[in-house]
N, C-alpha and C positions, 0 to 999 in steps of 0.2 A: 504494500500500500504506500502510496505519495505522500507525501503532506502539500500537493500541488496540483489535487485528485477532488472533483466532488464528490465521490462517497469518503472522504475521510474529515472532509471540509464541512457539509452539512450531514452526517450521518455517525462514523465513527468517532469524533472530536465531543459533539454536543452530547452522545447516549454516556461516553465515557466519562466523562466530567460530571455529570449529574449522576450518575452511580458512586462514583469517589467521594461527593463532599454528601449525599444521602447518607451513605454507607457511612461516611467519614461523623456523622453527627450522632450515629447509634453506635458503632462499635470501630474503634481504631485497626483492631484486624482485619476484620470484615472488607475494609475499605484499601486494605494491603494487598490483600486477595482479589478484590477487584481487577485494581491497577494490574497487580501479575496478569490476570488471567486475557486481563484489556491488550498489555502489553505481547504473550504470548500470535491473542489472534491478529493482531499488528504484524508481525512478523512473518506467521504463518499463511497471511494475504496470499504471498507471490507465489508461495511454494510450499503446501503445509507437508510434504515431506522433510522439508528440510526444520519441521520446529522440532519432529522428532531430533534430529542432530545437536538442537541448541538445549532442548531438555537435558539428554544427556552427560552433555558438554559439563552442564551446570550441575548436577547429579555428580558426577564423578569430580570433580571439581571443589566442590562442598563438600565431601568426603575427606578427602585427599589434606584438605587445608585444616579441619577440626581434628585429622589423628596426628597431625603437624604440631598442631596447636597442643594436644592431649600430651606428647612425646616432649614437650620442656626440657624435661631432665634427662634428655637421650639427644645431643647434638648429633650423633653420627646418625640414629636412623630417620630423623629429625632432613638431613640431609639426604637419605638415601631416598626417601620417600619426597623429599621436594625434585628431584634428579627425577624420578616417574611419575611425576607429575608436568614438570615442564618438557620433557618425550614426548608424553603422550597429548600434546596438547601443538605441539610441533608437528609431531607428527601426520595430528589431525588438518593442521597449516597447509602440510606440505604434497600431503595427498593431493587436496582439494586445489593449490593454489598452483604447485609447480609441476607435480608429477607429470602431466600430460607434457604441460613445453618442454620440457626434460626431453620428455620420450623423441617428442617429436620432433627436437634437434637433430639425436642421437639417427635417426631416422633420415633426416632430410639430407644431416653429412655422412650418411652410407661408412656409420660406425655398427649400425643396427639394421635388420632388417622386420618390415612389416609394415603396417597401414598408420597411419595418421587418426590420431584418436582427441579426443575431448570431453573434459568431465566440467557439468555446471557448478558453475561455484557457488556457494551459499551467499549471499547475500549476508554483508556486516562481518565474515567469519574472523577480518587480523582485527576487526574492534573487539569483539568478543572473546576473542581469544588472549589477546595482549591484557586486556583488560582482567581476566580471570589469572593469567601468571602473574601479575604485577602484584596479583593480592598473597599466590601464595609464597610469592620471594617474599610479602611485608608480615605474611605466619612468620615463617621461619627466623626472622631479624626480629620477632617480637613486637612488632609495631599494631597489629591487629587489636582492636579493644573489642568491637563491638563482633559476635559472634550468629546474630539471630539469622535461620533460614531462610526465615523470608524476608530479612532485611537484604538478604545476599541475591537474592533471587531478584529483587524490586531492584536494587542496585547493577547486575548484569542486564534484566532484559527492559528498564525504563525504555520503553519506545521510543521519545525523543532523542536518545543520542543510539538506539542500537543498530540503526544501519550504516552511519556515517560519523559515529562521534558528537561531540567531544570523548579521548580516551579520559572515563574519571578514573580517581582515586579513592578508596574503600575508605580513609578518614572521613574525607568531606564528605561523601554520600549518605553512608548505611548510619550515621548520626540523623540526618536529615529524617528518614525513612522511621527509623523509629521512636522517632518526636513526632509524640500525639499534636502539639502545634499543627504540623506539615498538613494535617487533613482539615482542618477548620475550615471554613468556607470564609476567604475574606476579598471585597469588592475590586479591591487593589491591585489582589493577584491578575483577576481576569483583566480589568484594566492595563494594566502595564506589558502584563503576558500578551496579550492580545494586541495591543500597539507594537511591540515589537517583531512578535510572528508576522505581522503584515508588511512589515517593515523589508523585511528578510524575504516574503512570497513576491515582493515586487519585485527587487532584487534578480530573482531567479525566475519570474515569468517574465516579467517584461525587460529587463536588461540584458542577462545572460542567454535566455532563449530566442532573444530579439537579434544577439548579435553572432549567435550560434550557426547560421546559415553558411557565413561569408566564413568560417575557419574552418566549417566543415567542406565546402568548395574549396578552399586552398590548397586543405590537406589531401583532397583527393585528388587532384594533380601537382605534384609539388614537382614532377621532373619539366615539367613547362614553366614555373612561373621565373618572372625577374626581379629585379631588385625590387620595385614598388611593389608589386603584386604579392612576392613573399612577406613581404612587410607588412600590408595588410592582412595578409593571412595571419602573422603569429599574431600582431598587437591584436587581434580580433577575438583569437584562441585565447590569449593571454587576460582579456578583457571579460572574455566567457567564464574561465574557470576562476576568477578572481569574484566575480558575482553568484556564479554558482556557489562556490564555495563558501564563500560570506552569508550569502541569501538561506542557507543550509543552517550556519552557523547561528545565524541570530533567530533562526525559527525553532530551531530546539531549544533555545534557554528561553525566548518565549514561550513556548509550548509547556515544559518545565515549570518557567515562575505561576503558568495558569493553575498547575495544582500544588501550588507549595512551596518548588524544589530548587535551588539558586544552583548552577551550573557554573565552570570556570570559566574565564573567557576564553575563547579560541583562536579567535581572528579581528588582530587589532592593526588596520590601514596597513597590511606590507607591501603594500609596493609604495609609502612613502619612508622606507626605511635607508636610511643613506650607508649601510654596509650590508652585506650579506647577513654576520652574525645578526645583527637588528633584524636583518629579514625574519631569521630564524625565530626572532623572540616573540614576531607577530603574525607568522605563518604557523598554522596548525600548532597554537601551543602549548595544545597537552600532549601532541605526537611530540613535538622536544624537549618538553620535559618529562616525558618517559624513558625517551632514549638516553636522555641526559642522566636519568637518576639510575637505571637500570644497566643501560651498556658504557656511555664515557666514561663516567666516574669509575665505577667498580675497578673497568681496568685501567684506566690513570692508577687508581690509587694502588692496583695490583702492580704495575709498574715502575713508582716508586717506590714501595716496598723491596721489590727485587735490587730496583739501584742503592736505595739504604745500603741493605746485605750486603756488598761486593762495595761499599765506602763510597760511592760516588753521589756526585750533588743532585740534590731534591727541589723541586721547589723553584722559587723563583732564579736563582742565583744558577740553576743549569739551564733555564734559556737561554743564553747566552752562549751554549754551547750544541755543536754539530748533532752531536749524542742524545742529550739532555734537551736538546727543542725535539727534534723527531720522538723520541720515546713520551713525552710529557704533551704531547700536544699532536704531531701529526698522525704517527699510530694509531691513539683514539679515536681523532679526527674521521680518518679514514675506514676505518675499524666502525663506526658507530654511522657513518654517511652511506656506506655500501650496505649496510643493511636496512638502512632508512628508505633506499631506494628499490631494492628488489624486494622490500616489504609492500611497495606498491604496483607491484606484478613480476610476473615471471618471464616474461622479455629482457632481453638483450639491454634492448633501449634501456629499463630501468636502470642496469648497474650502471650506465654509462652517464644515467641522471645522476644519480648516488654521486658518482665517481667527480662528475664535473662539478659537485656541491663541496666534495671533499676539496678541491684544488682550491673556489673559491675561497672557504672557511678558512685554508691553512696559508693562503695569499694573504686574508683578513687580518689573521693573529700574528704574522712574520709581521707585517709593516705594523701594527699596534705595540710588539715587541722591541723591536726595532728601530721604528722610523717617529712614532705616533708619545705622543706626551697628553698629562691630561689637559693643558695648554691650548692645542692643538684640536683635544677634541673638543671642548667646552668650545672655542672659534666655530667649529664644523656645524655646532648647533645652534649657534648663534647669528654667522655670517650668512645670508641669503644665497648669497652667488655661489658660495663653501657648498652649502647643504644640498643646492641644486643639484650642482656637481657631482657631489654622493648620490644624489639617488638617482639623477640620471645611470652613470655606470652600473649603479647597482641592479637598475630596474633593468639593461641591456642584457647584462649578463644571465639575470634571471632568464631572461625572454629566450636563449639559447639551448641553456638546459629546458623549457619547456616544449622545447621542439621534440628531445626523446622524450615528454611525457606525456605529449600526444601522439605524437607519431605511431602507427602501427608496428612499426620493426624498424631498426638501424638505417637500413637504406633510406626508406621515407625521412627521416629526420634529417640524414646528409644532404638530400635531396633539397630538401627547404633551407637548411645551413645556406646550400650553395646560392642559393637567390637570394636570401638574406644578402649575401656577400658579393655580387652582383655577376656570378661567373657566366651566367645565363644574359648579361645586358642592364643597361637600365628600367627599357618600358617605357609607357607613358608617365611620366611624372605627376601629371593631376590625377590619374585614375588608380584604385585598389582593385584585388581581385574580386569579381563580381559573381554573384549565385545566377542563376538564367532567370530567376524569376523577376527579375530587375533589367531583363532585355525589352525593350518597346521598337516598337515599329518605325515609327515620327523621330524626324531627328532632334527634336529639343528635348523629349522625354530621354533619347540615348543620353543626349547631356549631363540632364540631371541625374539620371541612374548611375553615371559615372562618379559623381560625387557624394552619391546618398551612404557608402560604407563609411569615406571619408570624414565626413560631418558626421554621422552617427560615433566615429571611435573620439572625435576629439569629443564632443558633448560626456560620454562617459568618463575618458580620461578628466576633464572639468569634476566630475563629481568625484573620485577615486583620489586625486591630489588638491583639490580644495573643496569643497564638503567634507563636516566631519560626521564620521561614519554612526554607525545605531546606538550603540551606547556612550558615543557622546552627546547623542541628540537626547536619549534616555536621561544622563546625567547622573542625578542621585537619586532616580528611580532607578538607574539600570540595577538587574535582577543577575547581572556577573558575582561572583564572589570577591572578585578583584576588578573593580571599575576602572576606565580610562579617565582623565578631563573630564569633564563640558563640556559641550561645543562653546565657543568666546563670544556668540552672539547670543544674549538672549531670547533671541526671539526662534534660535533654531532647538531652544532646549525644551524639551516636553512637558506639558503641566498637565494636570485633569482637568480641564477646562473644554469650554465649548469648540474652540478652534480646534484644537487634538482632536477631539471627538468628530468633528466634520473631516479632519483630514485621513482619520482612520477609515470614515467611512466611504471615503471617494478613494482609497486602495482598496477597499477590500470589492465597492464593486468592478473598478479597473481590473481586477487581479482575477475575480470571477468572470468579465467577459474576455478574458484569455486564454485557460484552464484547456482548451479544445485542445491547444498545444501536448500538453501532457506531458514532458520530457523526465527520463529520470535524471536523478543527479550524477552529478560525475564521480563523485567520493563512494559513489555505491556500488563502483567495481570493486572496490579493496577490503 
């Protein structure tokens, strides 16, 4: 099911929410049990085979973490039993996600012989999954407080983040869940949930789906196009999944604050970040601070332990060194980026996204190491011309790597690189590449249909680098855990007042006569 869908917009949204705070007014369980079972046939929409797999998942999962939890005073089987737990959860990863492109490598470069095969992927399976090891890496380190089934259960399959994220974390949630608070029925919620979900559904029907045509014509002939043409095509692409994914983002912690639940934030303006790390701090980021807490660190810190041992310098005072900067920073780096990257598919292209994120990040930190003071950087966010400059490059370099992150396979992506880079020509220079539905007969409609992608990318980029994004407009309503700003004008920041309330209401009917579209999100391959 969509959240971009009229039966989930006028059918399951309205019955689910009015079973919750019903329920939620006579018995706090009752209304737990709801939401699970809401959230379950959510799930099980697309494919209810596949909610057997997620049952399970969660079933052995919740096992696995309570005899973790039981075993205290037994590190080692404490250990042995988290090591079969995160196998088997891997496992279930790997079946699903990579086995077949595996195969079908192995196949293609006649290492193997046999047919070309295909298995569906479950839908949400690295959310779900990531999100269940994370819990019981936080068993075994003891970090776990709260213990309840069906707080665990509510907290893996909450519908709002189980297809697409945010990855949570078992503190801030399964607290949530079992605070009778969370079920009360208060006007605010739906309020503020509800301005923001729609916030987020424009986003993604009329922006991202509006501009979706022209990157999906690019990409599919990318061994023609030229320099403008390629051009249009990524900022296009780049434009699309920057609103899908935003529009995604601010619709579950909408959808969230409608019953209760405050969500982390995930997506805070990255393309106006003027380095990559920055990118990283406001692209997807609770996928960064997973990987941050889960795979950098661990082995950073496994790494200088090993340099402790053998006497060598730790810490700051080995950057500085050949040794000591790769071990303490690019290893990781690179270590924790390549998996970041083929966690979002089992292509080729992925590692080579991964790959080209690691090059940036470790370019990032040499010249911060190196070159950068805090001088320097305080100027970079200060000076206008300075910060340009940052995000300009920043924003180019992104747009490169998201050539393998759309692209179907290596080829395609080079393919576009190369018009990016003008090896095909320059082209007409006023013109982008065009979908055919934008072809006219009469020569002043060709005209104009020459420039309608053009004017449509600069109008969004206008909103993407100056507009500030939903929970700044939110403010100190936004229902983030950890809020951005304000927006600095007043009059862009959200009250309960009549004007919000007419603006809501003129998205939501905009947003309803669009729907025919229907697109799913792009975050629901992974």
């Amino acid at each position: 099911m969509l959240f971009n869908s009229y039966i989930f917009l006028l059918l399951y949204l309205p019955i689910t929410l009015l079973g919750y705070y019903t329920l939620g007014r006579m018995n706090v369980r009752m209304a737990a049990i709801w939401l699970s079972v809401g959230s379950l046939v959510f799930y099980g929409w697309w494919s209810p085979v596949f909610l057997i797999l997620l049952i399970g998942s969660i079933a052995v999962n919740y096992i696995i973490s309570q005899m973790i939890l039981n075993a205290i005073k037994n590190p080692e089987y404490q250990s042995v039993l988290l090591a079969a737990g995160v196998t088997l959860n891997l496992s279930l990863l790997f079946y699903y996600k990579y086995f077949a492109a595996i195969f079908d490598f192995l196949i293609e470069y006649g290492f193997m012989k046999g047919e070309a095969t295909s298995i569906l992927l479950p839908l949400g399976i690295s959310f779900f999954t990531f999100t269940q090891i994370g819990y019981l890496l936080d068993c075994k380190a003891g970090i776990v407080k709260e213990r309840s089934a069906l707080s665990y259960v509510l907290f893996v399959t909450f519908f709002p983040h189980l297809l697409a994220g945010p990855i949570l974390h078992h503190k801030e949630m399964m607290v949530q869940f079992s605070h009778s608070d969370s079920y009360k029925f208060k006007p605010e919620n739906l309020s503020i949930g509800g301005m923001l979900f729609l916030i987020g559904l424009t986003k993604k029907v009329i922006f991202a789906d509006g501009i979706a045509p022209y990157a999906d014509s690019g990409f599919a002939a990318t061994q023609t196009l030229q320099f403008w043409q390629a051009w249009g095509a990524i900022l296009a692409y780049g434009l699309q999944v920057y609103f899908d994914f935003s529009g995604y983002s601010d619709m579950a912690l909408g959808l969230a604050k409608m019953f209760g639940i405050r969500f982390p934030l995930n997506f805070n303006s990255p393309y106006q970040a003027t380095s990559v790390i920055d990118f990283w701090a406001r692209w997807h980021m609770t996928l960064t601070r997973y990987i941050t807490s889960y795979l950098y660190y661990p082995l950073s810190m496994a790494i200088s332990r090993y340099r402790s041992r053998r006497g060598l310098a730790i810490g700051s005072p080995s950057l500085h060194s050949f040794g000591g900067l790769t071990s303490a920073v690019l290893v990781p780096t690179f270590f924790t980026m390549i998996l970041a990257g083929i966690w979002h598919g089992a292509g080729l292209q992925f590692l080579i996204f991964g790959i080209l994120h690691a090059v940036y990040l470790s370019v990032n930190h040499i010249w911060r190491i190196f070159f950068a003071n805090k001088t320097m950087i305080i100027q970079t966010r200060a000076n206008w011309y300075i910060r340009t400059t940052g995000v300009t490059l920043t924003f180019i370099a992104i747009l490169f790597a998201q050539s393998f992150f759309r692209a179907d396979g290596v080829q395609q992506a080079f393919e576009m690189i190369q018009g990016m880079l003008g090896v095909r020509g320059l082209g007409d220079g006023l013109s982008f590449y065009l979908v055919s539905q934008y072809s006219f007969g009469d020569a002043w409609r060709q005209v104009v249909s020459h420039h309608l992608q053009l004017i449509e990318i600069i109008l969004l980029f206008v909103i993407v680098w100056c507009a500030p994004n939903a929970h700044q407009i939110m403010g100190v309503y936004s229902p983030a855990l950890v809020s951005p700003h304000p927006a600095s004008f007043k009059s862009m920041q959200w009250k309960p007042d009549a004007k919000w309330l007419f603006i809501m209401l003129l998205l939501l009917v905009l947003c309803l006569f669009n729907l025919q579209k229907e697109t799913r999100f792009l975050y629901f391959q992974f």
